[in-house]
Structures are given as C-alpha cells and as structure tokens.
N, C-alpha and C positions, 0 to 999 in steps of 0.2 A: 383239506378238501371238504369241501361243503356240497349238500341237495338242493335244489330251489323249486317249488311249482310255478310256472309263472304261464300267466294267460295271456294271446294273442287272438281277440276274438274276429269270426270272419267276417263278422255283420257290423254295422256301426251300432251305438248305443241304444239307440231309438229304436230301431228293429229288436235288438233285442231282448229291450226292458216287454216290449207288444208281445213278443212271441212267448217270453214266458207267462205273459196273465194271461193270455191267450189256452196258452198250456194249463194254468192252474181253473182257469175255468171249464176247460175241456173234461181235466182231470176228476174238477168234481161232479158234472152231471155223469160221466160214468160210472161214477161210482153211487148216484144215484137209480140210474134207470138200470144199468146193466153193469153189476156186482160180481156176476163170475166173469173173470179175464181180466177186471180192469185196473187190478192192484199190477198184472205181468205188460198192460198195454202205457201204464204210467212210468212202468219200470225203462220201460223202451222207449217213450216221448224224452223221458231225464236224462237218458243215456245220449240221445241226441239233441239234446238241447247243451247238456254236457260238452257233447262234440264240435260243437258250434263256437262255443269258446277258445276251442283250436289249444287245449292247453299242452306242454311240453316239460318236461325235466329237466333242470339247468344243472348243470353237478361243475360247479366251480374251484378253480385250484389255487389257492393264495401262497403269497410268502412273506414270510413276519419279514416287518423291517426293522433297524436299530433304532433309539431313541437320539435325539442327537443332540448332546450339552455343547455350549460355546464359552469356550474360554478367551476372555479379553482380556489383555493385560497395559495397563497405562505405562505408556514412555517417555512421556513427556516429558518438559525440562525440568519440573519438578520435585519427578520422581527419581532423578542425578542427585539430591543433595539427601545429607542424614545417611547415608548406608543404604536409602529407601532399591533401591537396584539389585545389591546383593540381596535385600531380604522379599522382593518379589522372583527372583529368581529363583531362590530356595524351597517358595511357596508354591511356585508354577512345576517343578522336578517334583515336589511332593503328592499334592493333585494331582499330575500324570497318573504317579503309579498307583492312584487310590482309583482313578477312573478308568485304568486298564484290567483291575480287580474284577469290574461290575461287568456283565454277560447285556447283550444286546447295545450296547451303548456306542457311538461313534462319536466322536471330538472334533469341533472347529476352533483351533487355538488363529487368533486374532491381535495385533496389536494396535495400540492408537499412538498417535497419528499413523494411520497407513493411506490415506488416498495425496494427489497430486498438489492439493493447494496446501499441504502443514506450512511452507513458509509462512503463509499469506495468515495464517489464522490466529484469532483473537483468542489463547486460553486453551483446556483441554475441551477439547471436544469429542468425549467419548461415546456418547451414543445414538451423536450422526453417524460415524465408523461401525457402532453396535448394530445400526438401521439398515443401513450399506446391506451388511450380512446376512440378517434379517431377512431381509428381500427375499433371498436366495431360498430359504427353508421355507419347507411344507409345516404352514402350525402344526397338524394333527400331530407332527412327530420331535416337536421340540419339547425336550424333558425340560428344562433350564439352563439357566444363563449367570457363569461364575467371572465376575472381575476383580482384578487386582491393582489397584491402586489407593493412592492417597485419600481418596476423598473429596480431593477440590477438583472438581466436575463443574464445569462452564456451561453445559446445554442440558443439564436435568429436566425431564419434562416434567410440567407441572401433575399429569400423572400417567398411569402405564395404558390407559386408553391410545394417549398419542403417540405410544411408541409400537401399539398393535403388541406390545407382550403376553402371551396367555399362559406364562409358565413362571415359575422362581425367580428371582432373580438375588444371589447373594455375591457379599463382596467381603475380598480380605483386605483389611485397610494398614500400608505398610506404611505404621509407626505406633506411637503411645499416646490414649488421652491423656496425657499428662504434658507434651510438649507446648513451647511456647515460642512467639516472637517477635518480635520489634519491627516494624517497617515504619516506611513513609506514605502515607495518602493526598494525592491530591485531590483537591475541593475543585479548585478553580485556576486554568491556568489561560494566557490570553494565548490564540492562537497568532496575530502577528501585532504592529504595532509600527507608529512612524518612526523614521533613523530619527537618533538624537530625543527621542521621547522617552519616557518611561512609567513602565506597565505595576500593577503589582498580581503577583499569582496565591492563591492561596492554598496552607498544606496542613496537615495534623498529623502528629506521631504517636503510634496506636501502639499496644504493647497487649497481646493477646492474653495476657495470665489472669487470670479473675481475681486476685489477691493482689491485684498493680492498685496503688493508690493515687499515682499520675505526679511523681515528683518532678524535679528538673532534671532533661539529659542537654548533651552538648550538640547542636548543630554545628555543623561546618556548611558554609557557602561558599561555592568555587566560582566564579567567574572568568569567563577568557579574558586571558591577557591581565590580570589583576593579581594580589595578595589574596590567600584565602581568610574569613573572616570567621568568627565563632560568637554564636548567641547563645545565651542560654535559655531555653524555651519549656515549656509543662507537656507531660504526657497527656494527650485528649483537649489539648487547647488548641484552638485553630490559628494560627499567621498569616502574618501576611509578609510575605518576599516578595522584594522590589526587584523587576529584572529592567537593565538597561540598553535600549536596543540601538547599542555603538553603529554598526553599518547595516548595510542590505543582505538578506540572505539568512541564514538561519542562526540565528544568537542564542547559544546557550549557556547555563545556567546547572550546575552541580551541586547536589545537597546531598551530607552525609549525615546522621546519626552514629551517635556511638553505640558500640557492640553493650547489649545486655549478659552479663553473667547467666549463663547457660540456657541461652537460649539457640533454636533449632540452627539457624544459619544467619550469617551478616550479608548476603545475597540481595539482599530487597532493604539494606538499610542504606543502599544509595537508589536515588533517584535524579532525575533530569528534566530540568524545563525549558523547552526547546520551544522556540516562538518565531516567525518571521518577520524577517525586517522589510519593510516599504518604505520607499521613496515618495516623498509626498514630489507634485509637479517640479519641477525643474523652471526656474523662470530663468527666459533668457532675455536680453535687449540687444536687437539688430538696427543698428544707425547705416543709414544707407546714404551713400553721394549723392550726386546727380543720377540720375535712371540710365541704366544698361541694360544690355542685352541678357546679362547673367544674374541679375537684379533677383529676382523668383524663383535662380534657384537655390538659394538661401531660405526664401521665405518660405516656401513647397517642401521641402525638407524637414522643417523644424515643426511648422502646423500638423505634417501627416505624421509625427511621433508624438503619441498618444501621451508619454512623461512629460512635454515642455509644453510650457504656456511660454507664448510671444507676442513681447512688444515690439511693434516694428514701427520704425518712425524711417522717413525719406525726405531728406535734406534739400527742399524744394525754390526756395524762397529766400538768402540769407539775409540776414537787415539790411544790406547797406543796397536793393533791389528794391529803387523805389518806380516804381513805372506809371502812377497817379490810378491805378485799378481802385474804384470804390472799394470800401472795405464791404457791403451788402453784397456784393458782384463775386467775395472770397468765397471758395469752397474749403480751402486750407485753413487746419487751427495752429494757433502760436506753439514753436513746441517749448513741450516745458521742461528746459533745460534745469531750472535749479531743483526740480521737484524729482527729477530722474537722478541727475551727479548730483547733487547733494543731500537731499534730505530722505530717496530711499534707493540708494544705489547699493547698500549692502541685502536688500531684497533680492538681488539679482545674482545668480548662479555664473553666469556667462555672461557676458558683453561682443558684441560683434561691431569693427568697421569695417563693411564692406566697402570698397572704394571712397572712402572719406577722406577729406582731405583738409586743410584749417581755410575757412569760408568766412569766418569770424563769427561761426553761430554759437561755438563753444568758449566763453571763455579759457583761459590758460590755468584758473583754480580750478575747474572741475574738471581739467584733464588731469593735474596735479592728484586730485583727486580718487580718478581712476588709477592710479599707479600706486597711491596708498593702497585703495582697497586692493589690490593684486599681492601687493608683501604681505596683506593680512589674511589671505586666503581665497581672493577672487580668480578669476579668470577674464583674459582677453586674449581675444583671435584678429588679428588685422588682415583681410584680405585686399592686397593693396593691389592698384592702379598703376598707372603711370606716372599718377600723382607723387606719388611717394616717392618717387628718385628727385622731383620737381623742389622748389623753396617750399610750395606750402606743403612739405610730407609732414604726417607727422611724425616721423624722428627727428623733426626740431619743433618739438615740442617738450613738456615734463613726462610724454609717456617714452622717451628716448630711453633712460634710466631702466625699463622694464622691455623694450623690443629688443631682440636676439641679432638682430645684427643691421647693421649699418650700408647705406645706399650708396655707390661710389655716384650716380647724378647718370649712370650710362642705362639705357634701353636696349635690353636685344630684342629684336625683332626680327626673326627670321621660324619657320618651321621645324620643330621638334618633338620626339615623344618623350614624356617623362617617364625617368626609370627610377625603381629604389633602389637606395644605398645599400651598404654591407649592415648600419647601423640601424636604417628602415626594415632590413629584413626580421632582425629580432626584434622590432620595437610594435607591442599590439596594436597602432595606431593603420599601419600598412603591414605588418606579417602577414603572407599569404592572402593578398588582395587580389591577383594575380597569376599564375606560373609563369614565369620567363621562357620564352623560347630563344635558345643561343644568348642569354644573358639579354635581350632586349624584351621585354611586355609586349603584348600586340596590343596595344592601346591608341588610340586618336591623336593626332598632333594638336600643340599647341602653337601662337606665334606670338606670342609677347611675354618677358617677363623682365623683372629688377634685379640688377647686377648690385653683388651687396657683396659688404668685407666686414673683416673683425666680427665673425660668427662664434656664437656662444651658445652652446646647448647640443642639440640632438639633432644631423639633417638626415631626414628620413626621406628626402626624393630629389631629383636634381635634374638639372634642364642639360642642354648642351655644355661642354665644358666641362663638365661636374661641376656647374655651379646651380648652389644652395636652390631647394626650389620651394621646401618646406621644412622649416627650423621649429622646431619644441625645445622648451626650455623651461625648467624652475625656478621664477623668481622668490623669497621668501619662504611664506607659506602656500603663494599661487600659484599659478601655472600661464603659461601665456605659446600660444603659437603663431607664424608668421608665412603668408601662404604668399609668395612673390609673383605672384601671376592674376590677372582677374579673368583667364579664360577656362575657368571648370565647366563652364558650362556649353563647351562645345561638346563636350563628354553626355553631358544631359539630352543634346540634342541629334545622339547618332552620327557626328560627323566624324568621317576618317575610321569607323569600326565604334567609333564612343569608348567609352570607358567605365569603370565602377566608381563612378561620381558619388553613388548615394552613401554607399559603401564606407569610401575614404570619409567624405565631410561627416558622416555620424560617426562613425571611429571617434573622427575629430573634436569635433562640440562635444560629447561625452567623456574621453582625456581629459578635456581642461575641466569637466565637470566633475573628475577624479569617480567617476565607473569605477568599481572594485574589480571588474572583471578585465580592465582594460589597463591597469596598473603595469608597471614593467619587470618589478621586483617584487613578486609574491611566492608562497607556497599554500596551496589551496588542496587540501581533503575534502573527499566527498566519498560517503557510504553507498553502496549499493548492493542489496541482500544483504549476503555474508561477506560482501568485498569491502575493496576496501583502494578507491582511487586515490593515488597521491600525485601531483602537479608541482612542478617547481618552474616558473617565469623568471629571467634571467637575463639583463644584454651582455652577460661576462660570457667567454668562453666554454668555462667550467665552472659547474658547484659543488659545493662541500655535498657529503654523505650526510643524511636526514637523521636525525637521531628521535627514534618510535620510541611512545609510552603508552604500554597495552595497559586495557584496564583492570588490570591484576597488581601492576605497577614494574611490571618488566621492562627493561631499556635494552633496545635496540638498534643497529646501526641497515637503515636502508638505502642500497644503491639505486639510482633513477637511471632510468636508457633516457638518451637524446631522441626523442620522435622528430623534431625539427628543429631550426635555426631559433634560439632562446629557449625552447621547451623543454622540458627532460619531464617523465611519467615513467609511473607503473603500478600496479595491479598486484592487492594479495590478497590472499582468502584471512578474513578475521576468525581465526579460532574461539575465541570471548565476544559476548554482546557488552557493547557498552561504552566507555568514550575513548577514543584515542587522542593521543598529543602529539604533537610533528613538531620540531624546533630544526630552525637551520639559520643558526649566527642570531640576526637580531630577529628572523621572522619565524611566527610560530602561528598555528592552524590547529585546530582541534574537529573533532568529528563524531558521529555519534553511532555506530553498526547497529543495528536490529531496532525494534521499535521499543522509544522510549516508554518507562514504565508501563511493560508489557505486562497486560492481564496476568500469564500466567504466573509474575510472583509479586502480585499484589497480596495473599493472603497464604502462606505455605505451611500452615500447622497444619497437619492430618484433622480430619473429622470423620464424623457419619451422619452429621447436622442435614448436608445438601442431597443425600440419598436417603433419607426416612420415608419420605413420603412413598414413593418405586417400593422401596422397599415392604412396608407394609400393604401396598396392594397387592402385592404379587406374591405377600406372604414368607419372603426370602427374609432372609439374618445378616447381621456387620458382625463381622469377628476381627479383631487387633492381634496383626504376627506376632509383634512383640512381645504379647502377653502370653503367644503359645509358645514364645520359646522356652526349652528347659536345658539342662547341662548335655542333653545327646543330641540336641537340636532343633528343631521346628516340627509341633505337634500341631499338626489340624485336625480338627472335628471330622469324624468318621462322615460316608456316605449311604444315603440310605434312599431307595425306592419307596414311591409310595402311590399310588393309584388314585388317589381323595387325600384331600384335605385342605384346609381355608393356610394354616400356619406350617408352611415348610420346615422350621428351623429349633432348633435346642441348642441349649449351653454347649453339649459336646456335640451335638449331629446337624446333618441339615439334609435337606432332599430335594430329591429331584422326581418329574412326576413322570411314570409309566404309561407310555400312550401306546404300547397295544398297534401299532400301527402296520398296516400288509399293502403289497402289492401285490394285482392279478394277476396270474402270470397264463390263465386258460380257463376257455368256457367251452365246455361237452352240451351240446341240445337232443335231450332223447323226447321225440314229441307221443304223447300219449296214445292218442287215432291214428295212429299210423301203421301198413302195412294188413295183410290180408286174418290175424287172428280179429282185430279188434273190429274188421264188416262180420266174422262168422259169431263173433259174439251177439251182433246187431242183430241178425239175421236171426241167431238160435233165441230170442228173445223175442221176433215176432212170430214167428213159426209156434211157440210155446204161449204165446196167444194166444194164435187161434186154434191150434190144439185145444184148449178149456174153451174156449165158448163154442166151440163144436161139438162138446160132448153133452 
C-alpha cells in the first residue's frame, strides 16, 4: 500500500500559470506598502491558489506478481536419436524441482514443435514456438527463458532484438562436444528431367570430427529396379551422380555411406535423390481417307492435349486422279510418303488410319514398314471404315501380320449401343468410362460396324452379338488397337444422349503410347504425409499378397482390398521416414514417405555454435548434460536471482532477473479541500488578517 499527491487543477494552465504572477506580484507590493497583515494575507491567497489545483490523496493497493520463467524443451526428430530424450527428460524433472525451490516464480514449460503445421516444417523451429509464447507474457514480468535441446536450431534470430527478448535466455544442450558424424550433402540435385535422358546431381560426404583427414569411404548407389553399385569416393570431395530418368513420374535414386566408427548415429548416412520425370511431346501421325463426317474428331482431340504434337495429312488426291487441274490452280502439297514411312517414321509415337484404305498412295514397303516399327516398339490405331471389310482393307495388306483380327467381308448395319466387356471392365482403357445401368451404358447408338473373326488380343467393347467392337493387342514390343466402327463421333456430336467420346479415344492414343498410368499390370506406391498408398492393377481375378520393405529393412507381407473390377488398394500409416519397396512377382514400386533429406538431419551433432550470438546478448550460458552427469546422476548448475546485471551465467550457476512486478488491485481518493474544516481554515486565515491590520 502506497500514498500519492496528485493534482487535478480546476482552471486550465493558462489561467493558472496568470493567477499565480498575478498573486506574486500582488504579494509583493503588500509587502511593500503595507507590511503588517501581509505575510497572514499571502498565507491565505497560497492557501487558495493552493486550492485551485484541486489536489487529492491517492493511497493505492498493489499486489506483487510472480516472475515468470519459460521452459522449452526441443522434440524434435533429432532429439529421438543418442539417448538425447532420456537425457532431456532428466534435465526437465531436474529444473522443475530447482524452480519450485525459488519463491515468486511461476513456470511456462513449452514444447517444440507444438503449433499445427510440425508436418509441413523445414527443421527445428524453436523459437517461432518460443515467440508464440512470448506473445502472451507481460515483458515487465519475464525473469528468463531455459531450453533444452540439441542445439541445431533452424530459425536463430540473427539477434535477440528480433525476438523482443528482454531477459536470459540459457540452454542445456543434450549431448557431448565431443560427438561426431558422417552424413551426406547435397550440392546440386536436378529437380526433373526428360524420360529416357539423363541428369547428373551433385553430393559431398562430410564427416564432422576436426581430426578427419578426408580418406576414402564406400558409397553405395541404389537405383530402382537395378543392382546396387559401390564407388569409392574422398571425404569433402564433391561428385557427381548420374541419375537416370527411366519413366514419368518421380525417379529415385538411394545413396548410402558407410557407418563411421563411433560416430553419433548412421540416420542421415542415407540420402535420396528424387527428380521428376517428363515426357517430352508425344508425336503422333493421323492419315486420314477420304473426308467424313468424324474426320475432326480425331483431329480436335489430339491438337487440344497439350503432350501431342500432330501431323495430320488427308488422303485427297491419289496419283492415279488425273483430271488436267493446272498444277498453279493446286492448293494441295504432294504428300511425303517416303520421308514420313521411311526415313523418320520412328519419330513418331503413334500412327493413326482413320478410314484409310489402299488408294495406291502407299506403297506396300512402307506399310511393310509400319508393321516393323510396331514389333520394335511402335504403335498403330486403325479406325476402320467400311473399307476395311471391302478388297482394298488394309488387312491385305503387310499390316495384316500386326491387326488383331480379321474381316469376314460382312457389314452390319443396323442400331446399337456399345457396351464393355467383362475384360474392358478391368482394362484402363474403358474401366469405369461409364456406370452401367441393368448391365447396358446409357450411351448413344451407333449404325455401322465390321464383322471380324480370328480375334487376338483384348476386346474391351462390343456391338450387337457380342461382336468385337474394340480389340487391343501386343504385337512385339508395340502395341496396336482396332476400333471396328467409323461412327465415334455421333458421340461427339450429342446424338441419342452422346457418349464419353473424349474420354475413351484419349484412354486410347495414350495406351498405345504405353502412359504408365494407363498400363494393365502394374503396382504403384505413392507417399502421402505419413501414409502410405499402395495400388495393385491387374486383369487376373486375384493377386498375390505385396511383399513391404520398410526402410529399416523389415519384410512384410500386405493384403490389398478389391476397390473395383482390376484394382485392389490400401492405405497405412509409415511408422519410419524413408523409402519403401513393394514387390509382387516380376513387378516392383518403390516410394519415398516424409521429405526427402529433410533439413532436420542434415547436420545432428549437438553444438552451441548456432545459439552464441542470443546467447550473449541476453547474457544467458550453454551448459552440456553430459558433462554434468556424475555416478548419482544429473547435476545442474544451481539457480539464482538477480535484479542487475549484463552476464547471467557461471560455471556452476546461472540466473534469472527479478522484476519486482505488481498489480492494482485499488485506488482510495481522499481529496485535500474538501469538506467544511478546510473553508474554516480559509476563513480563520482571513479573519486573522484583518484582525493585524486593524490593530
């Protein structure tokens, strides 16, 4: 409880800076002219000049408040490896009972990571979390700020201005300067790369002990789907690894170093180079017959997908179409047959005849041609005509050898919707293009298609009859599909309900362009967070159980649930960051959970290197558990209050600052003029006045 004078004047300033010269000049011609009375007439102008400033007595009631230390403690993934866990645990039980010792004190014990994005974050981040807190306290009452962790602190500010610290700040760092250890660094790795090209990334292997002279250790390089290989490489020399970007999609790349003799942990002696795969353009060539009515939508298809460059040529003019037209009168160019089938037809991804049919503008070598490049890896799509049941189809032709099935010479002709098969149902091409209603699609009719026999391959849709409507098939190393109908494109145009036209034909061109996504027999992993999706594509009934290799090197066997017709998935949580392996018969998948070489074990030996700077401004000390442990236990530096001082900390002690700090809890106002003593004073004051100069 405190007194206070405090003044509340009645006049404004002005008034009564005037009224006291006023008064002081008053005061001294009385006491010039007229000497008796005027020492009791000045006593009484004070007294009310006095009163004018209205003053009052504040008699205030406080109450001390605690000081209040925060303790943080690091849990990061870091602070999991070495023991370092147990031995911040120990040190946290310790502290407690030394700061429940100290009188006025109250404790904010904190951990890091504690806010919502720890997945998302790059490294420790201890004192965004420490700021967080922060926030919350009144400076005037914070003694100090005690953390415990490792030392490898990600967001150190560059000094304690930016972190608004105005107290200590010390920390117990759980481990030894003495630890060391080996990792891998990357310099330079490429973020993606074209399929079939190859990148190089660059790495150095760093070994943290100051007495390392940089011999040779053993790398190992993993690669998917390969042998691993082994180089011998210099510690603090930089490489270069060549990574291979086999498909689309994310291609990795394993690198281990071998374990150092006693060093902290082999955790960060593998790393990962993880790169995307891109597809460069997809070139396709679309040979067109005679002009239809479905002509464009081929063309309108393939232009509006941003992967495929197209060459479109329309078979306008055969040679043997001589009709005497000037040649200057021609808008048409010659097409160039040998320069397309022969000299750069392995350019080409895909081949398309849409209604083509033998006009004689193709020689019989460079259809021969196309049937080679199909064994050796190409692709062809015949979207055939009427033609094609006719003499000039071409399956009498040399592409006979590579087309899926054979024209019996009959046309149906009549209305129909096409439906999928049992074998389209599992085949990505048409899986779930549609829902069937009562086993029929509500799709658009069509009215023509080729009656065909001696089918070879995969029919994934079928007209009336259940005959063939759309045959895929594996020639070789190619692929080749056969689409019996030239009417898709009543589909395109709304009639009868339309159809998923765009749908189906990009399926389709991208199959024979062998899409990794669109494959029939795959197993496909994919990370997400801490998950961990697994896929199995399949046109068998059933698949074998997955056989899982955690990155620890655990083998396990996983069951897949059927989601649909070919599919089978499921979902686990990855316990371990790191790469997994999926194998099922000849097909195998790898993945990679968490972010690869993740900041936080880039560098895992304890320090006090990245806290010196905090530390000395804020006057706080680094003390190492390890070194306070003795045979009874864990010895920490005593605690100590201190009111002043620039340097907090000592070998054995360290402190925390006393801020003295109160809340109001009540203010009493006893105002001085107030009430009837302090007019009879006034009064008995002029009265006594004029009493002397009346006498």
């Amino acid at each position: 409880m405190s007194w206070t004078l405090v003044f509340n004047p009645l006049l404004p300033t002005t008034a009564m800076l005037g009224l006291g010269v006023a008064a002081v000049v008053l005061g001294g011609l009385l006491l010039w002219r007229h000497p008796r009375g005027a020492l009791l007439r000045l006593a009484a102008f004070a007294l009310l000049f006095f009163a004018l400033f209205n003053p009052s007595l504040h008699q205030i009631e406080r109450e001390s408040l605690n000081d209040i230390v925060v303790v943080i403690t690091d849990r990061s993934a870091s602070q999991r490896l070495a023991g370092r866990a147990a031995l911040s645990d120990e040190a946290e039980t310790q502290l407690d009972r030394q700061l429940a010792e100290l009188s006025g004190i109250e404790v904010r014990k904190i951990t890091s990571p504690l806010s919502s994005d720890a997945r998302s974050r790059e490294g420790t981040l201890l004192f965004k979390d420490l700021a967080q807190t922060l926030s919350e306290i009144p400076p005037d009452r914070l003694a100090g700020v005690i953390a415990i962790s490792d030392g490898q602190i990600h967001d150190v500010p560059k000094n304690a201005d930016d972190l608004g610290l105005n107290a200590p700040l010390h920390v117990f760092v759980s481990g030894s300067p003495d630890e060391f250890d080996r990792r891998i660094e990357l310099l330079r790795v490429p973020r993606f790369g074209l399929v079939g090209s190859q990148q190089s990334a660059r790495i150095r292997i760093l070994d943290s002990r100051a007495d390392k002279t940089g011999g040779p250790v053993n790398l190992q390089i993993l690669r998917e789907g390969e042998e691993s290989q082994t180089r011998r490489v210099m510690v603090g020399q930089e490489i270069d690894v060549p990574i291979q970007f086999n498909h689309a999609g994310v291609n990795i790349v394993e690198l281990q170093v071998e374990e150092a003799d006693g060093e902290l942990t082999t955790a960060n002696n593998k790393s990962v180079l993880s790169a995307e795969g891109v597809r460069e353009n997809l070139r396709v060539l679309l040979v067109s017959g005679e002009p239809h009515a479905g002509e464009r939508v081929w063309r309108n298809l393939l232009k509006s997908d941003a992967a495929v460059d197209l060459v479109h040529f329309t078979i306008l003019r055969p040679p043997e179409k001589q009709d005497g037209t000037p040649i200057n009168q021609l808008s048409l160019i010659a097409f160039p047959t040998r320069e397309l089938f022969s000299e750069k037809l392995e350019d080409f991804d895909l081949i398309i005849f849409d209604r083509y049919h033998r006009r004689g503008v193709l020689p019989l070598l460079y259809l021969d041609n196309v049937a080679r490049y199909v064994e050796q890896g190409g692709a062809v799509l015949v979207a055939s005509g009427e033609h094609f049941a006719k003499p000039t189809s071409l399956h009498r032709t040399p592409l006979s050898y590579i087309i899926p099935a054979t024209p019996t010479g009959r046309i149906i002709e009549q209305g129909f919707r096409p439906k999928i098969t049992k074998t389209g149902g599992r085949h990505p091409v048409t899986r779930s293009l549609a829902n069937a209603e009562n086993g029929n699609p509500p799709w658009g009719r069509w009215f023509r298609m080729i009656e065909t026999s001696d089918v070879r391959g995969s029919v994934v849709m079928e007209g009336p009859g259940q005959a063939p409507l759309l045959v895929l098939n594996r020639e070789g190393e190619g692929r080749v599909a056969l689409l019996l109908s030239d009417q898709a494109w009543l589909w395109s145009r709304g009639f009868d309900g339309g159809g998923p036209h765009t749908d189906l034909l990009r399926r389709l061109a991208h199959w024979l362009m062998k899409e990794p996504d669109l494959e029939e027999d795959v197993l496909v992993a994919r990370a997400r967070e801490d998950q961990l999706v697994v896929e199995r594509r399949s046109m068998d009934d059933e698949i074998a159980p997955i056989e899982l290799t955690a990155p620890d090197g655990n083998v396990s066997t996983l069951e897949l649930e059927q989601s649909s017709p070919g599919v089978w998935r499921k979902t686990i949580v990855a316990d371990e960051h790191g790469v997994y392996r999926l194998k099922s018969g000849k097909l195998g998948a790898v993945a990679h959970v968490g972010k690869p070489n993740a900041r936080e074990f880039a560098d895992l030996a304890a320090t006090t290197d990245r806290l010196k700077p905090v530390l000395e401004a804020t006057g706080g000390g680094s003390y190492w558990i390890r070194e306070q442990t003795e045979a009874g236990g864990l010895k920490l530096p005593r605690l100590t209050q201190l009111r002043t001082g620039r340097v907090m900390h000592g070998a054995d002690w360290m402190g925390l600052r006393r801020r003295d700090a109160a809340s109001i809890r009540g203010i009493r106002l006893f105002p001085v003029f107030a009430g009837f003593g302090m007019l009879a004073i006034m009064l008995g004051l002029l009265a006594a006045t004029w009493y002397r100069e009346g006498r």
